[in-house]
Every structure is written in structure tokens, then in C-alpha cells.
N, C-alpha and C positions, 0 to 999 in steps of 0.2 A: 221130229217130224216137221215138215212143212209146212208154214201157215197158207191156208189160201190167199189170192190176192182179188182185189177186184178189177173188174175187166175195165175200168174208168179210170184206175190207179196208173201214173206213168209210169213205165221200166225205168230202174234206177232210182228211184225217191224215196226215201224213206221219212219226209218228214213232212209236212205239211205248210204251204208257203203261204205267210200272211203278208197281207199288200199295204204297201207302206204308204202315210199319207203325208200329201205336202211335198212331192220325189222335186219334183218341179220348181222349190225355194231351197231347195238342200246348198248350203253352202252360200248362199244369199240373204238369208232371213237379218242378222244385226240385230241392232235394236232399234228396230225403224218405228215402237210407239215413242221409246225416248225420244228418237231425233226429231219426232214429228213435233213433239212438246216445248222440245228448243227453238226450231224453227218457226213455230207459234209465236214465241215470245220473242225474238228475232223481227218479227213482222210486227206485233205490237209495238215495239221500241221503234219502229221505221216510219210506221203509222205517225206516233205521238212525234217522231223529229221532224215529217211533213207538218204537222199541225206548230210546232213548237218555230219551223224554220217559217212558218208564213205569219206567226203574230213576230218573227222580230223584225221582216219587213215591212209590216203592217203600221208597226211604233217606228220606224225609221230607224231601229237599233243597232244595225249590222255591222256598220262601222265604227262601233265603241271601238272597239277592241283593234289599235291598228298592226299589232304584230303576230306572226305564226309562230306560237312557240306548243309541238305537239307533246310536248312532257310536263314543263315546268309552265305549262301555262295553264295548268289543271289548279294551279293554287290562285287565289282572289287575290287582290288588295290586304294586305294585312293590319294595316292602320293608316293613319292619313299623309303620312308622309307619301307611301305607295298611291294611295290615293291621288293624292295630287299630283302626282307623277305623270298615273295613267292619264289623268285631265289635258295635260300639259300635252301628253303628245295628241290626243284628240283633237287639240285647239289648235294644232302643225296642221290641220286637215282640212282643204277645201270647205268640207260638209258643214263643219262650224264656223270658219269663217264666212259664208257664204248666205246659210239656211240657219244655224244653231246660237248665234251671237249673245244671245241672252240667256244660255243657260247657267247656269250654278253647278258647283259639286253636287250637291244634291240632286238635281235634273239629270248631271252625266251617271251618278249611279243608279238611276231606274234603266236608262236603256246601255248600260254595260252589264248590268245582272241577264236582261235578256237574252246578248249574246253570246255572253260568260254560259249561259245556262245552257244553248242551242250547242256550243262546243262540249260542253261536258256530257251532253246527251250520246255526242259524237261518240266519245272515248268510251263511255257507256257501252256503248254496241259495241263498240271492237271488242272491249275485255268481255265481253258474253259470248261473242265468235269465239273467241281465241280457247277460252276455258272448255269450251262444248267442244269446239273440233277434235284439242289436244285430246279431251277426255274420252272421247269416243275412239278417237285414232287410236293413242297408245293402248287403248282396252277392246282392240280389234271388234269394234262392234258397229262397225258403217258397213252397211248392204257392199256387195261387188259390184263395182261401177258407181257408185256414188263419193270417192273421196274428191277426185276431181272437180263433180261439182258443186260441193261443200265446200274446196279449197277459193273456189271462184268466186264464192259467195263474198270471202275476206278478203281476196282482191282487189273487188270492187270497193269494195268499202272502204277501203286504204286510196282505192283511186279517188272516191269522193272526196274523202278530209282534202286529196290536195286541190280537186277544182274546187271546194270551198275555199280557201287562201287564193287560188288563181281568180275566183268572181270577186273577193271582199278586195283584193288589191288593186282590183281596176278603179274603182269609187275612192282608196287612201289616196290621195292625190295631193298635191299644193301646187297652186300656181296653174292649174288647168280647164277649172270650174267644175271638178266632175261634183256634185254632191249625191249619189246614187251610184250603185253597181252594173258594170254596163249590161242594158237586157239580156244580150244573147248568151252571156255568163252567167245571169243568173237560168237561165233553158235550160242550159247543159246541166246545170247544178240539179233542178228538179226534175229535168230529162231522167238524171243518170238514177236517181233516186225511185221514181216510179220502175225502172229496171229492176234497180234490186228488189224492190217491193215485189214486183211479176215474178219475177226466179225463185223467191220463198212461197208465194202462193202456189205455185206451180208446183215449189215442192215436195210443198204441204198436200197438196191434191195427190200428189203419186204415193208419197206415204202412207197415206190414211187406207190404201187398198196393197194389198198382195200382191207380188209377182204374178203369182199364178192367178188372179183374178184381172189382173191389167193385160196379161195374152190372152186371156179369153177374151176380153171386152175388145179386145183391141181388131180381132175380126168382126166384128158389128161396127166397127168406125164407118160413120157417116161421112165420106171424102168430100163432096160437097159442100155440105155444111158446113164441115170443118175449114173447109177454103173460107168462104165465106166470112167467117166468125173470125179467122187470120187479120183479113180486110177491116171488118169492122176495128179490131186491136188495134190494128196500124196507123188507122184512121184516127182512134181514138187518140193515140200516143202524138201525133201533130198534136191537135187541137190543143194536149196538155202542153208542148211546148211554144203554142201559140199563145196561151193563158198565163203561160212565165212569163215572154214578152210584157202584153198589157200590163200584167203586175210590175214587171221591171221599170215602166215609166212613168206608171198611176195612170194608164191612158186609159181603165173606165172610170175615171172621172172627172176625163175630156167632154163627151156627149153623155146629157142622162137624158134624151126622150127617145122614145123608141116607138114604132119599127122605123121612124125617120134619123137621122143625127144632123141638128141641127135647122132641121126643116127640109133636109134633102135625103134623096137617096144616096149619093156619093155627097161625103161631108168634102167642107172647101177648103178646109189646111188640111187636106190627105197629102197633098204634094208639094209641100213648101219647102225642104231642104231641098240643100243642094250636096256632095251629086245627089241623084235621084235614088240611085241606090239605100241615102240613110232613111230614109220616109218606112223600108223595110224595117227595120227593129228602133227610129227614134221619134217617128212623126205615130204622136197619138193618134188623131183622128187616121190613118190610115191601120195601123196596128188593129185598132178597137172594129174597125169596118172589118178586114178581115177576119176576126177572130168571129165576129159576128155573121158574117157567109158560109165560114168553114162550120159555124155549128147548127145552121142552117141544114146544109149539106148532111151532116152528120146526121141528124136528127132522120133526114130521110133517109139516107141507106140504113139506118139502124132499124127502121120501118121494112124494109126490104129485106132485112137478114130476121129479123122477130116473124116476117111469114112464112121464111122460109123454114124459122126452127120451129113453125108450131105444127110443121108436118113430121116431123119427126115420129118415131114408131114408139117414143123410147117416153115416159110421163116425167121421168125427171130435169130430162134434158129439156122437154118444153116448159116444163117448171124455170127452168135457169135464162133461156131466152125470154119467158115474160115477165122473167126481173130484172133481166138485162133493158128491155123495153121502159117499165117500169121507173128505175134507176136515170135512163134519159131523158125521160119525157119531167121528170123532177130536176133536173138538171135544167131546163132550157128555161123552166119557168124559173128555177133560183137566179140565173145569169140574167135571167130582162128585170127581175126583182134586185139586181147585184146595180146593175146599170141604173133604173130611176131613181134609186137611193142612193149615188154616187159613192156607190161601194165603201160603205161601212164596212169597218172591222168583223162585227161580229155574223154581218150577214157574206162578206167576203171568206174569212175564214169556214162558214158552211159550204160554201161552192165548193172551195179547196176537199174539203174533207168528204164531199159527195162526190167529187172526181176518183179521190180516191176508191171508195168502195164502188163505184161506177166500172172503174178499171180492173178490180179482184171480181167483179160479176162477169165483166165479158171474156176474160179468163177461164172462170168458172165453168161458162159454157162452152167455150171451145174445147177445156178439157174432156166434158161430156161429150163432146160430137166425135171428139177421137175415141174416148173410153165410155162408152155406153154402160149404162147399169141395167142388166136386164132385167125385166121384167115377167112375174106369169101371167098365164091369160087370164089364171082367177083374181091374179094381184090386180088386175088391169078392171 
């Protein structure tokens, strides 16, 4: 006999269909907490080589070491014979005959341990790329769409080692007075460096949330804002390569009073080379005056964009703008504190290292303007 059916029951069915959750990451998922974990420590180790790359500027270190050997140069001095080796070619080098004349073996190996250490940091990072990609790759567990830019990740980072050897060669020199790294060598170096630094932050931020949570957020993108918070990044990214400059020729520790240099508002050796053009990346007092306008500037449109995010609808994204605010407004007082005290080590390496997290804040927030985290009204 017949079973009755109900009049709600579809013709055809006999089973009952349960709704599958997550349909939206199927075939995407990975193992995007692992890779977020790697990518973590990835960014740490990038962090610590900024910080590591600016005390070996700081001691004058960079040019111990006058050769690129990216294998066999992972082994030290083994006894003193080698030792005295490396000496020997240091003492070939403008830097010492110039600036270094009075050091000892012992003097050359405090600041070739430096740069001994800032390369080995180097290699460090590759072999933690290399192991993590391979390991994920062969074990098919990178989300779709992401091997590409994992692969870009080691790229880069292979491009860096070589403009380090292309900025440390311009300062090896004999017979030409370099005794320093030419600035805009050293830009590109810590240019390139905060790049990779933003692409792991970046994507660490995409990690941390779901496919299916980053399309939903991603209709709440604040276009505006998001423009916006672009500008302020862009902005900020000069001014770091403005801040390599200065460093590259010690020129905040050309002028130390401030808001004047000098007793003026335009300092009077801004323009003493010749052509005019070098005064751009070799005349301190011009270098230090710009860096000094442009963060001027900064400071105000960062003001402008911190009004614009604290209209935001969203608590966490005006959370991220008023640390972004935050973050700068520390920053401007570190740099006039950097400048009176003719840029110390220990208070120079703090700027450094507040740029840094200055830079993973305004990120931060632009990723929120793109990808909002919603909120309830009760949350709210």
C-alpha cells in the first residue's frame, strides 16, 4: 500500500537534503592558519633585519665585509690567519684609509660581527621561505590563488640580498673617497624592505579571515576611505625613503635646533654642490630640510585621513585610524627628539623601528576600509 505523502514534500525526493556549510571556501580552505603562522615569523625575522640593518649603519659596520659570497660566506673567520686576511682587504678600502686608520684587529672584528650577523640574518629568512613554501606547496595546502603570491614573496627577497651587495659596493671603493654607501642605494635597500614587510602584513590580514568572510566584508568597503588611506601609504613610503637618505649621509646630524636649522628657515649649505642636482641625495642640510617638510606635510594629511576614518560606521576600523593617528603623532615628536640629540643610536634606532610599526598600522587600516568587520547594533 501507499504511503501518503505530504503536500510540502517535493515530487521526486526521497531523502531529505541537508545544507552544507562553508559551499563558498570549498576547494580554497589550505592551510591558511599554518601559513598565517609562517608568514608571522616571516615578518618577525624582517622586522629584526630592519632593526639589525640600521644598528650596522649606525656602528659604521657595513663595509667589513668587502666581498658577496652568498654561500661560503655563511662561514666566519676561522682563526687568525683568515682573520687577518679579512683585515687586509678592509684596509684596500677607501673607509679605512680614509675614516678607520687607527683601528686593530680587534676594532675590525666588532664591526664585521655586525655585518657578518645582518647577512646571516639574510639567509635566515630565505631558508624559512624556502622550507615553508616547498612544505606547503608539495603538500597541496596553499588556498587557490595564493601560490603566486607566496612565490613573490622569495623573489623579492632574493632581489633584496642582491641590491644589498649592489648598495655595500658602491662605498668598497679605493682611490675614490667613498667612505659610506651611496644614499639612494641605501633607499632602495630599505625601500625594498618595507615592501616586503607590507606584502606579509597584508597577508597576514587576508589570512587571518575566511574567503567567505572577506566577500562579505568586502561589500561594506569603504571606497573612499579606502582611497584615502592608499594616499596616506604612499605618502608614508617617501618619507621612509626620504629617512634612508638622511641616514645614508648622517645628515640629521647636520642641524640639531629645531623648528629653525641653523638659525634659518632654509639652512645655508642646502645648496652647495655642484651640479645642483647632488644637493638631492648628498647635501645634508638640504636632505634633513626636506625630510623635515615632507613630515611636516605627512603629519597633516594624516590628520585629514584620521577624520575622515573616525566617520567610519565600522568601531574597529576607527579603532585602526586612531592608532594610525596615534603612531604619527609619536613619530614626529621621536624625529625633533632624533634631531636635538644629534641622532643617537639608541634613540635613532627607535624612529626606525616606530616607522616600522607606523607603516603595518596604516596598512592595517586600509585593509579595514576595504574589509570591514561588521558589527551588531547590540555589539555597538
Amino acid at each position: 500500500m501507499a504511503k501518503n505523502r505530504s503536500i510540502f514534500e517535493e515530487v521526486g525526493t526521497t531523502e531529505k537534503q541537508v545544507a552544507q556549510a562553508g559551499v563558498i571556501d570549498a576547494g580554497r580552505g589550505g592551510a591558511r592558519g599554518a601559513i598565517r603562522v609562517w608568514l608571522m615569523i616571516l615578518f618577525g625575522l624582517v622586522v629584526l633585519m630592519i632593526a639589525v640593518g640600521g644598528l650596522t649603519r649606525l656602528t659604521d659596520s657595513g663595509l667589513s665585509i668587502t666581498e658577496w659570497r652568498p654561500l661560503t660566506g655563511a662561514i666566519p673567520p676561522m682563526n687568525a690567519a683568515d682573520w687577518q686576511s679579512e683585515f687586509e682587504k678592509y684596509q684596500a678600502i677607501d673607509e679605512f684609509r680614509i675614516q678607520n686608520q687607527w683601528m686593530e684587529l680587534s676594532d675590525f672584528k666588532v664591526i664585521y660581527w655586525w655585518e657578518w650577523g645582518h647577512r646571516q640574518l639574510g639567509r635566515v629568512i630565505g631558508v624559512v621561505w624556502v622550507i615553508g613554501f616547498l612544505w606547503f606547496l608539495l603538500r597541496r595546502k596553499i588556498p587557490t590563488g595564493w601560490t603566486l603570491p607566496l612565490l613573490g614573496l622569495g623573489v623579492l627577497g632574493g632581489l633584496q640580498g642582491a641590491i644589498g651587495w649592489w648598495m655595500v659596493a658602491s662605498g668598497v671603493t679605493t682611490g675614490e673617497g667613498m667612505v659610506d654607501v651611496a644614499s639612494y642605494r641605501l633607499a632602495t635597500h630599505l625601500g625594498l624592505a618595507f615592501v616586503i614587510l607590507g606584502f606579509i602584513a597584508w597577508y597576514v590580514f587576508h589570512m587571518g579571515r575566511t574567503e567567505r568572510d572577506l566577500m562579505q566584508a568586502r561589500r561594506g568597503k569603504e571606497a573612499r576611505l579606502f582611497s584615502i588611506a592608499t594616499g596616506l601609504m604612499h605618502f608614508a613610503f617617501l618619507q621612509i625613503l626620504i629617512g634612508a637618505l638622511v641616514a645614508g649621509i648622517d645628515a640629521g646630524r647636520s642641524y640639531t635646533d629645531w623648528p629653525l636649522m641653523g638659525g634659518q628657515v632654509f639652512p645655508a649649505t642646502a645648496l652647495i654642490l655642484e651640479p645642483w642636482w647632488r644637493n638631492l641625495f648628498e647635501s645634508p642640510g638640504l636632505v634633513q630640510f626636506v625630510h623635515r617638510v615632507t613630515g611636516y606635510l605627512l603629519f597633516a594629511f594624516a590628520v585629514v585621513v584620521w577624520l575622515r576614518g573616525r566617520r567610519s560606521a565600522h568601531p574597529r576600523t576607527r579603532f585602526a585610524f586612531n592608532a594610525v593617528m596615534a603612531a604619527m603623532a609619536l613619530q614626529i615628536v621621536l624625529g625633533i627628539v632624533t634631531v636635538l640629540y644629534a641622532a643617537p643610536w639608541q634613540v635613532a634606532i627607535l624612529h626606525q623601528l616606530l616607522a616600522v610599526i607606523l607603516w603595518v598600522l596604516i596598512l592595517r587600516a586600509r585593509f579595514l576600509s576595504a574589509y570591514p568587520v561588521a558589527t551588531s547594533i547590540r555589539g555597538t
